[in-house]
N, C-alpha and C positions, 0 to 999 in steps of 0.2 A: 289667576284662578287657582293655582298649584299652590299660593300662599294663603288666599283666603280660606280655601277647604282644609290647612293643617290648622289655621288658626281658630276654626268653626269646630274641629274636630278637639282640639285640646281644650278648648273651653269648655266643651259640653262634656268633657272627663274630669275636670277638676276635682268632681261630686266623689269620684269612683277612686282616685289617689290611693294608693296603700289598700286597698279592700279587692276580692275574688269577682268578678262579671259571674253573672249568674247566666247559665243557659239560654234562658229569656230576652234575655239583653241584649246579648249577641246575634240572635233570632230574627228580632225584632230592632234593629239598629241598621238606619238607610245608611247607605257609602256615604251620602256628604257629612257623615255624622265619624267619618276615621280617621285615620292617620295611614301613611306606609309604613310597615316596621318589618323587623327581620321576626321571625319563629319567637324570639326571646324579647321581645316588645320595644328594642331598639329602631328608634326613626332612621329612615333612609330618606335622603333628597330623592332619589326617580326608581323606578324599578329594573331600569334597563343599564343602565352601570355597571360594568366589569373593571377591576384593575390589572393593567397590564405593568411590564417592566419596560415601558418606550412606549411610544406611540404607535409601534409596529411591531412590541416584542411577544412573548407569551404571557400567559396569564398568570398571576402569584396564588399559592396556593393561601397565602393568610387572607383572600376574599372571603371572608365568611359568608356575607350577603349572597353572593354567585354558589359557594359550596352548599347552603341554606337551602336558595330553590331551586338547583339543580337533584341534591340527593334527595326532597321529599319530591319532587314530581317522579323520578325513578320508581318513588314507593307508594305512589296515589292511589295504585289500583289493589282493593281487596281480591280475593280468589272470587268469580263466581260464583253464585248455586249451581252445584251439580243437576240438580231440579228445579227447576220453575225460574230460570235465570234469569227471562225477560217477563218484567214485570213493572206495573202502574200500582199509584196508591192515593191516599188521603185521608184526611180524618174527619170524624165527626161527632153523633152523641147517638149513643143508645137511650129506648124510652121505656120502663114496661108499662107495657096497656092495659093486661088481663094477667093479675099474681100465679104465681104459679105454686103460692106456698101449700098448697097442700099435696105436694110432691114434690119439693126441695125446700130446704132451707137456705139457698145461696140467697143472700143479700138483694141481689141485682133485681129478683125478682118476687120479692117480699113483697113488694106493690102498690099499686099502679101511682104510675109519677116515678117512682125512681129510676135515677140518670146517671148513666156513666160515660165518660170520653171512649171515644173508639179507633183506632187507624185499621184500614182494610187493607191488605195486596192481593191484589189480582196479579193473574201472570198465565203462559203457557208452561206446559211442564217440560218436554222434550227439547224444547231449540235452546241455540246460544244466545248469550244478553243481546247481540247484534240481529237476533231473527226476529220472523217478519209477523206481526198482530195477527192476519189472519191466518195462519197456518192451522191444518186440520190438527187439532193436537184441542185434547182435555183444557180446561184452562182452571188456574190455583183460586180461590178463594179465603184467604184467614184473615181471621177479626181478631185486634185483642182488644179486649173488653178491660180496662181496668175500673175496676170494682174497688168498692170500699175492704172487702174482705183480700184485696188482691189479685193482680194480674190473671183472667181467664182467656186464652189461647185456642177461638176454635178455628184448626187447620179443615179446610173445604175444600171442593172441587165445584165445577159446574153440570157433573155429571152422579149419580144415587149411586152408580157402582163403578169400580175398576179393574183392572184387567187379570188379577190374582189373587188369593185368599191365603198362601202360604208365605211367610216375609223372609223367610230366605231367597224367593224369586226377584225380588226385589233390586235387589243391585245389576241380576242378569239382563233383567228387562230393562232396566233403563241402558244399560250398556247398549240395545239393542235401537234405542232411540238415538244413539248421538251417530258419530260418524264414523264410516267403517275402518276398523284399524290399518287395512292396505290400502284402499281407496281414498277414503280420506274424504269419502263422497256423503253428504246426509242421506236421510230417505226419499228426498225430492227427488234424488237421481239414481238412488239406488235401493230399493223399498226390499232387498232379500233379507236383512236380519230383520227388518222388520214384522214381513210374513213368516219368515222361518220361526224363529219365536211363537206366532199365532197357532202355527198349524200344529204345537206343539206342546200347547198350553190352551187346550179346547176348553177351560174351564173362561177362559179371555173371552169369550163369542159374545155377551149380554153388551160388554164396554164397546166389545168392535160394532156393534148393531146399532149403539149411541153416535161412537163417533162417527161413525163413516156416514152415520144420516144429518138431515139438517139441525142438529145441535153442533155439529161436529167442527162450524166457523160461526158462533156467535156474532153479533151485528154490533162489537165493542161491549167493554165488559157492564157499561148498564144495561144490555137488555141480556140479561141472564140470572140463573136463579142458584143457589150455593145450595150445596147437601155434604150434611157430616161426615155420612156415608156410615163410618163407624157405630156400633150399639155403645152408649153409656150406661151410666147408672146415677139418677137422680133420688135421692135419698129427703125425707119429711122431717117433719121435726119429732116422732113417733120412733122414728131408729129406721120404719119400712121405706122399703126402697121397689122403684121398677126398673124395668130395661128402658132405654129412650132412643130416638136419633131423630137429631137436629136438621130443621128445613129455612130456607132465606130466600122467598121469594118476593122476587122481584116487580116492586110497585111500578115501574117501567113498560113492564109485561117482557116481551121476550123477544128477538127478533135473531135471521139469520143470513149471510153471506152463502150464495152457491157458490162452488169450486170455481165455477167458470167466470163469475163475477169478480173472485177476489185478487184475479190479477192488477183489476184497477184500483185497487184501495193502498194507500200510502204503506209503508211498514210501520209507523205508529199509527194506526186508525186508530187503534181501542186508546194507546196515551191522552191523542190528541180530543180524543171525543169526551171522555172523562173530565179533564183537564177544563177543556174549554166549558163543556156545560156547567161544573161547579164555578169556574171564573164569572160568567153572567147570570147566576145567580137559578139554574136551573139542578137543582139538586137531589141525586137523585137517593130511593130511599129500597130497602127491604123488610117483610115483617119477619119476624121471629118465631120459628112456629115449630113445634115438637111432636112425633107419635111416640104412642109410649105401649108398654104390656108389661105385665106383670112376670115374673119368673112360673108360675103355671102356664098362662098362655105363651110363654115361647117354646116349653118341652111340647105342648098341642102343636104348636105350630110346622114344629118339625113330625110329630109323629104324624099328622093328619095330613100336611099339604108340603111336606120335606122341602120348606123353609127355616135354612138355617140363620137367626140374627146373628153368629159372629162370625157369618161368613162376608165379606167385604165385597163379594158376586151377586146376592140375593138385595130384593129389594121386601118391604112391608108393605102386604095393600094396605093400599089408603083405603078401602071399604070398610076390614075391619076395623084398622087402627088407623082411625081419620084425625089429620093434623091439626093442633091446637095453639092458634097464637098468644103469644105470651110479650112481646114488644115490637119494637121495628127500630131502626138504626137509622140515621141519613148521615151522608156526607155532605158536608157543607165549605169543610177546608182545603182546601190544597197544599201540599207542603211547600212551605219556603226554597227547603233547599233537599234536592232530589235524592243524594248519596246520602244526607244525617236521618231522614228519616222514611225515605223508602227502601232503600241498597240496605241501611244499616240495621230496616225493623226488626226482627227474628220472632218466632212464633212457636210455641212449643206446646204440643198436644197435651203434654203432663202436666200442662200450667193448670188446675184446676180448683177452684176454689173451695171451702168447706159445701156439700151440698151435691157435688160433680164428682162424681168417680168412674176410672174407668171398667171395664166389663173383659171377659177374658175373647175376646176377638185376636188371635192373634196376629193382624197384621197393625192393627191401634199398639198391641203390647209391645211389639218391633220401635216401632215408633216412637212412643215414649223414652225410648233411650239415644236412637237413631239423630231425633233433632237437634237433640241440645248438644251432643256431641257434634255435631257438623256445624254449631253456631260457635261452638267452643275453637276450633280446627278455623272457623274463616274469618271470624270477626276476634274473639279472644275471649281468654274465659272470663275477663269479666263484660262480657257482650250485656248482661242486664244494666249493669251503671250506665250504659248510654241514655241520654236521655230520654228516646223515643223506647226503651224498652224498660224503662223503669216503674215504678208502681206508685201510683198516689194514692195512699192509705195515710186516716188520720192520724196512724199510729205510728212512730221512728221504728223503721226496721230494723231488728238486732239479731246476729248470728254470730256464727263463726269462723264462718268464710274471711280470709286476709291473702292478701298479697298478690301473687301474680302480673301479670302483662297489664299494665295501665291500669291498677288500680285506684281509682280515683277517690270513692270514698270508701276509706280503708276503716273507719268507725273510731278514729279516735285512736287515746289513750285506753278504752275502755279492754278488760280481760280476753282475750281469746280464749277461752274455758267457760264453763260454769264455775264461778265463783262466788264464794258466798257470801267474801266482803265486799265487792257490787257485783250484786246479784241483778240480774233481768226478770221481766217480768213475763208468765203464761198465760193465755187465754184456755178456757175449760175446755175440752174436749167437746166440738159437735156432733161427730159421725162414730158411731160404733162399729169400727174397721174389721171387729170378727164379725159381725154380725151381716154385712157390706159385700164380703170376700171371703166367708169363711166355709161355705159352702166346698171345698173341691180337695174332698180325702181320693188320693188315688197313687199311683207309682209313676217312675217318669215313665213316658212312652217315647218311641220316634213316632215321627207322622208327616205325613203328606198326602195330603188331598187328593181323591180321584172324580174323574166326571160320572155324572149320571144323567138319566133322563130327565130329572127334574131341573137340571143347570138349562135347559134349554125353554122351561115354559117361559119366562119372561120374555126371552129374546123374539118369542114365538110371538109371544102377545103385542109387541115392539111392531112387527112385520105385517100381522093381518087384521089386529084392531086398531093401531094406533096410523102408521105409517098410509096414506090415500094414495092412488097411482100413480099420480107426480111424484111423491116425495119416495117412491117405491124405485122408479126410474132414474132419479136420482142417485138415491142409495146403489145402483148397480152399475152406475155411471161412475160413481166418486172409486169404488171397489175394484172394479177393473182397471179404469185409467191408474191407480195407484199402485195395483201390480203389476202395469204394464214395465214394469222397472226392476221387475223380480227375476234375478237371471238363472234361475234352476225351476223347470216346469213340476217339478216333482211336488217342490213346495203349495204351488196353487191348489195342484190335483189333492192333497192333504184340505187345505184350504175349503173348499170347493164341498171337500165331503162333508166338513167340521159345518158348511151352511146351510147344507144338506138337511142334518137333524132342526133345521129352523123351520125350514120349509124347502120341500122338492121345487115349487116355482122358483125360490130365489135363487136354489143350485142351477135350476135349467136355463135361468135366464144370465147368470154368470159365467156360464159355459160355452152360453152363446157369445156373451160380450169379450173373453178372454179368448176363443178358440179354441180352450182347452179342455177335456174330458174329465171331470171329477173321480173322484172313491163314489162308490155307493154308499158308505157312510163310515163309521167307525170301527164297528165289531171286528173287524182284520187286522186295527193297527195298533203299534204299541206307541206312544209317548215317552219323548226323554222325560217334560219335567212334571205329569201328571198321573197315575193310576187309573187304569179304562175300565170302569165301576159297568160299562156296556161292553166287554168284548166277549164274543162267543168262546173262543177259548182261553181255560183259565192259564195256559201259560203267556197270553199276551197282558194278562191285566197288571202286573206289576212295571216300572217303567224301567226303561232301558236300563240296564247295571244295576234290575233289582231282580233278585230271584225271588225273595221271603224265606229262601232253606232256616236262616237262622231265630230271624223276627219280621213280620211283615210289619212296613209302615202304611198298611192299608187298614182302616177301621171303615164298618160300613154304616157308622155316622155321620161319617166327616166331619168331624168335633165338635159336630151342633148340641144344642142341653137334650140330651135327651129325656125321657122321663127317670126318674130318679137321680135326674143332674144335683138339685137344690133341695137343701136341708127342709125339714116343713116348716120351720118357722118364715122362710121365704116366702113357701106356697099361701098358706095361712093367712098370713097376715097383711101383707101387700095387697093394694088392690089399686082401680084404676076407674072402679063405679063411681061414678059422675064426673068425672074429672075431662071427657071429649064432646061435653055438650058446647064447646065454642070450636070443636072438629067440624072438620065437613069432606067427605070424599070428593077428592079431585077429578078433570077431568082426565081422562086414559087409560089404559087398561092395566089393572096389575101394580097401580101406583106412579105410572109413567107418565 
């Protein structure tokens, strides 16, 4: 058999002699179609051979074959994501249905019928590659979209908001999800950085009122629905542009796992559900759907109903700004092979095409730097040559990017310069980048977000319109049992107050579940990582190790556009009349 499959295998190379295997080939190439060789394409008789000095002596170190797969299996494993480490994926095709060209110019959705290949990752964000599908934890959603104009990167969640608005919290909080530096214990068994953190960062209350309810274990990543979460800027062919953010719901519809349930579910539930349903042919899909407003209605937005869009805590009703589909995607493939192109996809917020710009949200503007730098750190800087993150554009990529860690296509002989004796060629400018971003004369400031009354009405609307008295019970269910692991009461009683401003039932009936007495509510306390925009006195509103003797980083905006944010040519001109007649307000309260 061992001779037939070399001699099946070298035959069917003959073709390839002297010439490069293309990605594809490799890809797509059954095992009886190979040979064994060393790294360096030399055949080996068996793979289990070592050379000794005797039949009993030690090993010589001139075994190359033996040093070969000994030092790369040492080195097989990349770093994990610090974020969203376990995680499923596949690919498929994006469609547009309904053009979106009269408020972007991106390609993709120029109109209707055009198609682009897409790979998705799903993932949870908090645990290690090794934890468990259902774990109460957010879960990742990004698509990249390669487009004729190039690779678009939308990084998603499963939930419209998250748990911070300021991106220097960012690394704290996640520090706060993994495992505790002396214990060494997750939150499963030890849930105090976890609420510590919460009780400390009351701007967190909208995400925790998501998770902790039945979004909080998804029933496998097809029945869930992705949200940007971030405010863009989708720009026309006119130069005007609006604010936008991005919706993915799910043609599946939605379903979800109670706490108490998810002990029996496998630890790859969502891999294997995914997995399996695209293998026989049940595929599943999401549509593509946008709300949008203009730079006037966001400064309204905030003066009238102190909704801020770059704040990353605030949601957009869908009342007034009801969601408009623009395509839907399916996944139909499966990857071949799990570490090339799901471990190795990378996805990057900045990736954005002529038509997509980003919007000054500062936790998106974090980000934009934050990803490709952690893609550069785990996979290598040239992580886009990979195949699964590379760009199928009809046009030969030229820069002047060279060299580095594995560069594979280094471009030739050609200039690394602009040169004039071969020269490259440019595509005309589509977006008029002052006009896009040019809005924001001002001095640097510090800043850091404080709570207000308004940070609560959504969470509020979550609890007494959306949530019915099972899922009410629930929710107080999942809350307690998960602090029951919180080993300082003080935290909860914090806690406890921060649920208080939700609703006094959910405080009283948490009090009861926990045994433990809450705050009355906020006005008494100060916050390490927030400004209490609610305390009765003014020397509690600044947070811990902030006085403001010298400069406050408190603004009583909260960095939202306020009026006279945007130039008038923004206000003027932009608009968004007729453009939500394929809108339609969802069901929930508040956009939920």
């Amino acid at each position: 058999m061992a001779t037939q499959t070399a001699g099946h295998g070298q035959a069917n190379g003959k073709e390839f002699a002297g010439k490069f295997r293309t990605y594809e080939d490799d890809r797509n190439t059954p095992s009886q179609d190979t040979l064994y060789s060393t790294s360096n394409g030399v055949p080996m008789p068996h793979p289990y051979e070592t050379q000794r000095a005797g039949v009993n002596g030690p090993l010589l170190l001139q075994d190359f074959h033996l040093i070969d797969l000994i030092s790369h299996f040492d080195r097989e494993r990349i770093p994990e994501r610090v974020v969203h480490a376990k995680g499923s994926g596949a690919h498929g095709t994006f469609k547009c249905t309904k053009p979106l060209d009269d408020l972007c110019i991106a390609d993709v959705f120029a109109k209707a019928g055009n198609e682009c290949p897409v790979t998705v990752r799903f993932s949870t964000v908090g645990g290690e590659s090794g934890s468990h599908d259902c774990a109460r934890d957010p879960r990742g959603f990004s698509v990249k979209f390669r487009t004729e104009e190039g690779n678009w990167d939308m990084v998603a969640n499963n939930t419209p908001v998250f748990f911070l608005r300021d991106p220097a919290k960012f690394p704290h909080f996640i520090h706060t999800q993994k495992r505790d530096p002396a214990t060494h214990l997750s939150g499963s068994d030890d849930s105090t950085m976890f609420w510590d953190y919460l009780s400390q960062n009351p701007e967190s209350i909208h995400q925790v009122m998501i998770l902790m309810g039945d979004r909080g274990i998804p029933d496998g990543y097809r029945f869930m629905h992705g949200y940007g979460g971030h405010t863009l800027k989708l720009v026309n062919k006119a130069g005007d542009w609006v604010y936008a953010q991005m919706h993915m719901k799910s043609k599946q519809g939605t379903k979800f796992i109670t706490q108490e349930e998810s002990a029996n579910y496998s630890p790859d539930h969502s891999q294997k559900d995914l997995f399996t349903a695209i293998e026989k042919g049940d595929c599943p899909s999401w549509s593509v759907e946008f709300q949008t407003m203009t730079a006037k209605e966001a400064e309204e937005l905030w003066e009238e109903q102190k909704i801020n869009v770059f704040d990353l805590t605030h949601i957009w009703p869908h009342k007034q700004f009801p969601l408009r589909e623009v395509g839907e995607f399916t996944l139909n493939e499966n990857a071949k092979n799990y570490f090339a192109e799901i471990e190795q996809v990378a996805f990057n917020p900045a990736h954005m095409p002529p038509g997509i710009e980003p919007s000054a949200d500062p936790v998106l503007q974090s980000r934009l730097f934050s990803y490709p730098d952690a893609h550069r750190h785990r996979v290598g800087v040239n992580y886009q040559q990979l195949p699964v993150n590379s760009s199928r554009t009809s046009h030969r990529v030229a820069n002047f990017q060279r060299d580095g860690n594995m560069a594979f296509y280094n471009q030739g002989s050609r200039p690394n310069y602009l040169s004039s004796i071969e020269p490259i060629s440019f595509r005309e400018r589509s977006v008029d980048l002052d006009k896009v971003h040019g809005q924001f004369i001002s001095s640097a400031v510090t800043f850091l977000s404080e709570i207000k009354p308004e940070d609560f009405n959504a969470p509020r609307a979550l609890w007494e319109k959306v949530f019915d008295d099972k899922a009410k019970a629930r929710f107080v269910s999942n809350v307690s049992g998960h602090m029951s692991t919180c080993r300082y009461p003080e935290i909860i009683k914090r806690q406890i107050a921060i649920f208080r401003h939700v609703s006094d039932d959910l405080a009283t009936r948490l009090e009861k579940a926990t045994g433990i007495k809450g705050y009355e509510g906020i006005a008494n306390m100060r916050f390490n990582g927030t400004h209490n925009g609610m305390a009765s006195d003014p020397k509690l509103r600044h947070a811990n190790g902030m006085s403001g003797k010298v400069s406050s980083s408190a603004h009583d905006h909260n960095g939202a556009p306020i009026k006279g944010t945007h130039k008038a040519d923004s206000i003027d001109h932009a608009g968004t009349n007729g453009t939500r007649v394929n809108g339609a307000a969802t069901n929930g309260a508040n956009g939920h």
